[in-house]
C-alpha positions as CSV (number, residue, x, y, z in Angstrom):
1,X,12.9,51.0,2.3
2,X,10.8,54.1,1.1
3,X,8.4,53.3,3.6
4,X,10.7,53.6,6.8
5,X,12.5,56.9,5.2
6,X,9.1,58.3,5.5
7,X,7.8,57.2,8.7
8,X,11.6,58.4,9.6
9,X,10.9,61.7,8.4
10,X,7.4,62.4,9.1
11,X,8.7,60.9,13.1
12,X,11.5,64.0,12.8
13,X,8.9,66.6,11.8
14,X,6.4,65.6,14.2
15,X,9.2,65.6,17.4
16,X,10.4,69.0,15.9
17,X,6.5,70.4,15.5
18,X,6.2,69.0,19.2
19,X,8.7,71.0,20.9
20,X,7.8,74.4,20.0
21,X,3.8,73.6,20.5
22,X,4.4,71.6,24.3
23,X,1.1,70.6,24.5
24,X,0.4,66.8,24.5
25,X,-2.7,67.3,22.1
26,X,-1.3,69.8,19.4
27,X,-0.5,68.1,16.7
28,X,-2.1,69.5,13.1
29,X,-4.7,67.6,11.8
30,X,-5.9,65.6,15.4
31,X,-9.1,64.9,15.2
32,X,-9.5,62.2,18.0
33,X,-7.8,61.3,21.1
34,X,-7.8,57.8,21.8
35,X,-7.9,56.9,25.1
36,X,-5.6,54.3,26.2
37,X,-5.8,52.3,29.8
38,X,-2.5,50.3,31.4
39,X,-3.3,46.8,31.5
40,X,-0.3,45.4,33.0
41,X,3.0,46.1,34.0
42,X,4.2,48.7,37.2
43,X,7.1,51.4,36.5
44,X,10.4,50.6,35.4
45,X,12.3,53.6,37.2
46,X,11.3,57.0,39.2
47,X,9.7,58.2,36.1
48,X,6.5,56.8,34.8
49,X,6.4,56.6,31.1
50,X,3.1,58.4,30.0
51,X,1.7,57.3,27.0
52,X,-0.9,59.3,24.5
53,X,-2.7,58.2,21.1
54,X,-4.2,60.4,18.6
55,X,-5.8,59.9,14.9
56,X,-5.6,62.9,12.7
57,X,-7.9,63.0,9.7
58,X,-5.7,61.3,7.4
59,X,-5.9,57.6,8.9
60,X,-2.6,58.2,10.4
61,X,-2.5,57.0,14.3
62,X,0.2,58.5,16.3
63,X,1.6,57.1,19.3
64,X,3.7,59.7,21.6
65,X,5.6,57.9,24.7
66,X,7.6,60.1,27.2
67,X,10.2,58.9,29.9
68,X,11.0,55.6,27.9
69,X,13.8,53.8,26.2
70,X,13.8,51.0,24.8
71,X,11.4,49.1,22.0
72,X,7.4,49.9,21.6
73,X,5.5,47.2,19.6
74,X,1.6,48.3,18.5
75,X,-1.5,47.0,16.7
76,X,-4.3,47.5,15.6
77,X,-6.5,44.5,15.3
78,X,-10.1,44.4,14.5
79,X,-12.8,42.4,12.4
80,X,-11.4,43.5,9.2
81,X,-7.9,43.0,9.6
82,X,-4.8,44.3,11.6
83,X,-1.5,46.3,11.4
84,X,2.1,45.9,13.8
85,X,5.3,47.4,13.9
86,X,8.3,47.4,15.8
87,X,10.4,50.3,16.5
88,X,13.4,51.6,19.1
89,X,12.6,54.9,20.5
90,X,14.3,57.0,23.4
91,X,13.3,59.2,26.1
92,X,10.1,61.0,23.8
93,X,9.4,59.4,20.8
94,X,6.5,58.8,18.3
95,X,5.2,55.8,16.7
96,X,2.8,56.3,13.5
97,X,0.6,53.8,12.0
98,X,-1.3,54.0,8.9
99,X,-5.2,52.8,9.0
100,X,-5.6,53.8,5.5
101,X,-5.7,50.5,4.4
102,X,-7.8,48.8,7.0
103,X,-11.4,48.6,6.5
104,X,-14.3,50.5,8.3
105,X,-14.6,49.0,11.3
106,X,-13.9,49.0,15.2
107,X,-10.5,47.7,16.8
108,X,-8.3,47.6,19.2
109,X,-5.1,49.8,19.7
110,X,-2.4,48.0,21.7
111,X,0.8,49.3,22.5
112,X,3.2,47.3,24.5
113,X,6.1,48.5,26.0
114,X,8.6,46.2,28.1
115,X,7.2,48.0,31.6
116,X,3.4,47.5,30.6
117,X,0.8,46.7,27.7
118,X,-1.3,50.0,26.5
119,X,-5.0,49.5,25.0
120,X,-7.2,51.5,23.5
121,X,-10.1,51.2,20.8
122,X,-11.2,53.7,18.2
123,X,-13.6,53.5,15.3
124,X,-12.6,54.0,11.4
């Protein structure tokens, strides 16, 4: 329970940090962008959903999805272990996963959304 009142919270500051800076990339403490490619999946409506990942120096992964409702699962799976979550976002939302816990090692960000699966890989 203490666990999702902080993700909670830290999702509320981050949103509220967001819309005064406007800029996809802005958030304090990003030190790497993670670049993510569609592997499936078309458009749901006349808007695309745009997708971005970021890990700040902390170990903290952020996942910011735009012109989407509805539930985002993620993961990060790699040779010394994985993390998932489950969560229902709306319209511009932010998923945040914790690495601190996984070893050093390579894996592999996915992000799947009911219109399309996300990947991307980064190092820790």
């Amino acid at each position: 329970m203490k666990q999702k009142i902080l993700i909670l919270s830290t999702l509320g500051l981050m949103m509220l940090f967001s819309a005064f800076t406007g800029s996809n990339n802005s958030m304090s403490g990003v030190n790497e962008t993670i670049d993510l490619v569609k592997r499936s999946g078309g458009t749901r409506s006349a808007t695309a959903t745009e997708v971005f990942a970021y890990m700040n120096n902390e170990g903290w992964i952020t996942v910011e999805i735009k012109n989407y409702n509805g539930t985002v699962w993620t993961s990060a799976e790699g040779t010394g272990g994985g993390l998932q979550q489950e969560v229902q976002i709306n319209e511009q939302g932010f998923v945040m996963l914790d690495t601190s816990t996984l070893p050093n090692g390579n894996y592999c960000l996915r992000i799947t959304l009911e219109n399309g699966v996300y990947e991307g890989y980064f190092e820790k």
